[in-house]
RODO-2510 file (C-alpha; in nm, 4 decimals, decimal comma):
residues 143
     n   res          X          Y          Z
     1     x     1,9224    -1,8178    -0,1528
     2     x     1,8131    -1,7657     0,1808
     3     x     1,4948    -1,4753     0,1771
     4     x     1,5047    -1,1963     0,4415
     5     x     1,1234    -1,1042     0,4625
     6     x     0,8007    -1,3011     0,4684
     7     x     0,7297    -1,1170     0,1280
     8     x     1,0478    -1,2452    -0,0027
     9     x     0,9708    -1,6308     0,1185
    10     x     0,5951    -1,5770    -0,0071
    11     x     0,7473    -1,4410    -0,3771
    12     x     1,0440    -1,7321    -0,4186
    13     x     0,7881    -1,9896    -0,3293
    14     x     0,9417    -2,0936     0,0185
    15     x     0,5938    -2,0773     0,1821
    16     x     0,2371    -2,0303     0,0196
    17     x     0,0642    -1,7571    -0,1021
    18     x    -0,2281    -1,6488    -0,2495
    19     x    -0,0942    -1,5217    -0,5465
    20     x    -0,3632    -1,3024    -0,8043
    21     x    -0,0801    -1,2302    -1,0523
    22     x     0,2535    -1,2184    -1,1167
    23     x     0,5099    -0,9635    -1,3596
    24     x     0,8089    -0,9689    -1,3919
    25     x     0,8941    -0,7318    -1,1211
    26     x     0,5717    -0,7752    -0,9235
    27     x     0,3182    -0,9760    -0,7621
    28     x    -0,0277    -0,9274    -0,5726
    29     x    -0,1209    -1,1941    -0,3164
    30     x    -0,4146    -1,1610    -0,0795
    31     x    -0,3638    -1,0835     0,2279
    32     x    -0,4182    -1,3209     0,5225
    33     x    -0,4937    -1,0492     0,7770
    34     x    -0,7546    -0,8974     0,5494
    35     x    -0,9122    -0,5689     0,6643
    36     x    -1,2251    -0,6543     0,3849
    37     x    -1,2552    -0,9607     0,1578
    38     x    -1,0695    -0,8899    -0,1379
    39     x    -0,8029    -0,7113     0,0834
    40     x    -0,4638    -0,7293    -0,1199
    41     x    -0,1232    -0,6470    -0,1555
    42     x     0,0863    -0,5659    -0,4321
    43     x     0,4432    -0,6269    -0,3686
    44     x     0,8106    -0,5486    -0,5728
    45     x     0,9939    -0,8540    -0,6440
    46     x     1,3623    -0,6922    -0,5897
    47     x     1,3624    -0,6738    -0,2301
    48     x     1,3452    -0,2453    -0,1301
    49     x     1,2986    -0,1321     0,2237
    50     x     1,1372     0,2005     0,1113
    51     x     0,9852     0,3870    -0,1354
    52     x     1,3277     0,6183    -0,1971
    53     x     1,5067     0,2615    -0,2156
    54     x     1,3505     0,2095    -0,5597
    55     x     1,3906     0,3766    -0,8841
    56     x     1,0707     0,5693    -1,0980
    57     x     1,0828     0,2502    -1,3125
    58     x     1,0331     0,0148    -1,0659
    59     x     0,7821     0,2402    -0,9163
    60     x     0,5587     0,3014    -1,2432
    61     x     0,5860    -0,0752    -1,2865
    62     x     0,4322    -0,1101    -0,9019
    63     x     0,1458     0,1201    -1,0008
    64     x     0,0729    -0,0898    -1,2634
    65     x     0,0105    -0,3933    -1,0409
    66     x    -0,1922    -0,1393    -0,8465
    67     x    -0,4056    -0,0757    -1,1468
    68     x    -0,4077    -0,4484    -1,2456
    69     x    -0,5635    -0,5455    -0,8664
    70     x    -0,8410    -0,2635    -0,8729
    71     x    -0,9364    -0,3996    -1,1892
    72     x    -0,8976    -0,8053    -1,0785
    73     x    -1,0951    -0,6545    -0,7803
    74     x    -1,3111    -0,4561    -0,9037
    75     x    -1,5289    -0,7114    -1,1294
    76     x    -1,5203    -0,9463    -0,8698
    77     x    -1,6558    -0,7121    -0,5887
    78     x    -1,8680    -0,5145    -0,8850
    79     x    -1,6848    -0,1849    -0,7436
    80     x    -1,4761     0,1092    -0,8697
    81     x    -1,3511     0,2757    -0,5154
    82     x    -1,0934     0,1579    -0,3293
    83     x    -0,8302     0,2395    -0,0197
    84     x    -0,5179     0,2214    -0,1862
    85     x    -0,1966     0,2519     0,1251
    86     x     0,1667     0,2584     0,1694
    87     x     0,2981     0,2177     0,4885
    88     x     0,6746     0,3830     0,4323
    89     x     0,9077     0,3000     0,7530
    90     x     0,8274     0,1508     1,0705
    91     x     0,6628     0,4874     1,1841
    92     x     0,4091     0,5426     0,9773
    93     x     0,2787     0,1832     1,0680
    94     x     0,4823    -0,0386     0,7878
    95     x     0,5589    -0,3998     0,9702
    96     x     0,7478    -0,5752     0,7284
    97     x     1,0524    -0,3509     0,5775
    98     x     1,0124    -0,4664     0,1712
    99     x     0,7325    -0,1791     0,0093
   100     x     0,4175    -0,3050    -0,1078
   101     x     0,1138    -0,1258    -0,1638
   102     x    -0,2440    -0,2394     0,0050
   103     x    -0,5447    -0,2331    -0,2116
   104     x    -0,8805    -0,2859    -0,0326
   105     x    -1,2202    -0,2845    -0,2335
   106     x    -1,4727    -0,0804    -0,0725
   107     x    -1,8678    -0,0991    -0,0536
   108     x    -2,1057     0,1200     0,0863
   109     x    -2,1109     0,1051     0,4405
   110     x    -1,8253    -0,1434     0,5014
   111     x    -1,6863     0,1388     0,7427
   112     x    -1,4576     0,2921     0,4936
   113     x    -1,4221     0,6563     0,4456
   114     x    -1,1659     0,9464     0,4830
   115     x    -0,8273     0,8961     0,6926
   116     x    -1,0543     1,0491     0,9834
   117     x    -1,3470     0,8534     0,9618
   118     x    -1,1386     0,5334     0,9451
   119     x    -0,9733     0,6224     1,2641
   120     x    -1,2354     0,7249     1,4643
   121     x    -1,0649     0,6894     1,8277
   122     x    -0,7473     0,9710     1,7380
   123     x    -0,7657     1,2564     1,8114
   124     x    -0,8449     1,5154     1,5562
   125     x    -0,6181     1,7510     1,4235
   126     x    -0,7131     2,0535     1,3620
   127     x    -0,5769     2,2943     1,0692
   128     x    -0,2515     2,4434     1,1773
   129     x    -0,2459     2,8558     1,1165
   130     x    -0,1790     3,0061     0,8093
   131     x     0,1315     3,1268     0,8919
   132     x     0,2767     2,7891     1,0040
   133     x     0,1714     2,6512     0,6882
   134     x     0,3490     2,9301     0,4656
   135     x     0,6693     2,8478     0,6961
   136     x     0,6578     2,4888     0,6365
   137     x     0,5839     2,5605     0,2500
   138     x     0,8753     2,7691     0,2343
   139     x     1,1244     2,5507     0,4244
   140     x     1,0412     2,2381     0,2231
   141     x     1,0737     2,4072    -0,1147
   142     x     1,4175     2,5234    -0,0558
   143     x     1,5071     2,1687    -0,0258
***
């Protein structure tokens, strides 16, 4: 079987990972381009593009891995807060196209923070008016 994605290679033991755990339907490897020590990432074993590519089962089972890490990751780094990110689709930033979920263990001062603070250099957005709000509200519940 010839794999697709790096994550695909790293999970049917074509090239090496760093592997914390495995399930059934999910592992968590380190990352090698770690934003923080501890950096992780907790990837589905059937190979899914996107989050709407997978079913609530196999996504309660991914949260689980989640929840397995920030423990793993948690004793080790003796903390209970952490950035927890999905990168859906190549716009909002995701690089490889199989879903997994990044779990970073924060410290005090380690430059972590709200979405803001974390991206400094953007511009900020301010609050859009009430009444655009109420539009957009009403539009996407009709859906």
């Amino acid at each position: 079987m010839v794999s697709s994605t790096v994550f695909e290679k790293i999970i049917n033991r074509e090239i090496p990972g760093f592997f914390l755990f495995e399930t059934n339907d999910s592992v968590a490897i380190l990352d090698v381009f770690p934003l923080r020590d501890g950096h992780t990432l907790v990837i589905p074993k059937k190979p899914c593009a996107r989050i709407q590519d997978m079913t609530p089962d196999e996504l309660k089972e991914l949260m689980i891995g989640v929840k397995q890490t920030q423990e793993m990751l948690g004793q080790h780094f003796e903390t209970e807060d952490f950035t927890v990110a999905i990168h859906d689709g190549p716009l909002a930033g995701q690089e490889i196209p199989h879903v997994h979920i990044h779990v970073i263990p924060r410290q005090r001062g380690d430059g972590g923070g709200s979405l803001p603070l974390m991206w400094p250099n953007r511009e900020r957005f301010t609050s859009p008016p009430l009444k655009s709000l109420e539009a957009l509200h009403e539009s996407l519940t009709k859906l």
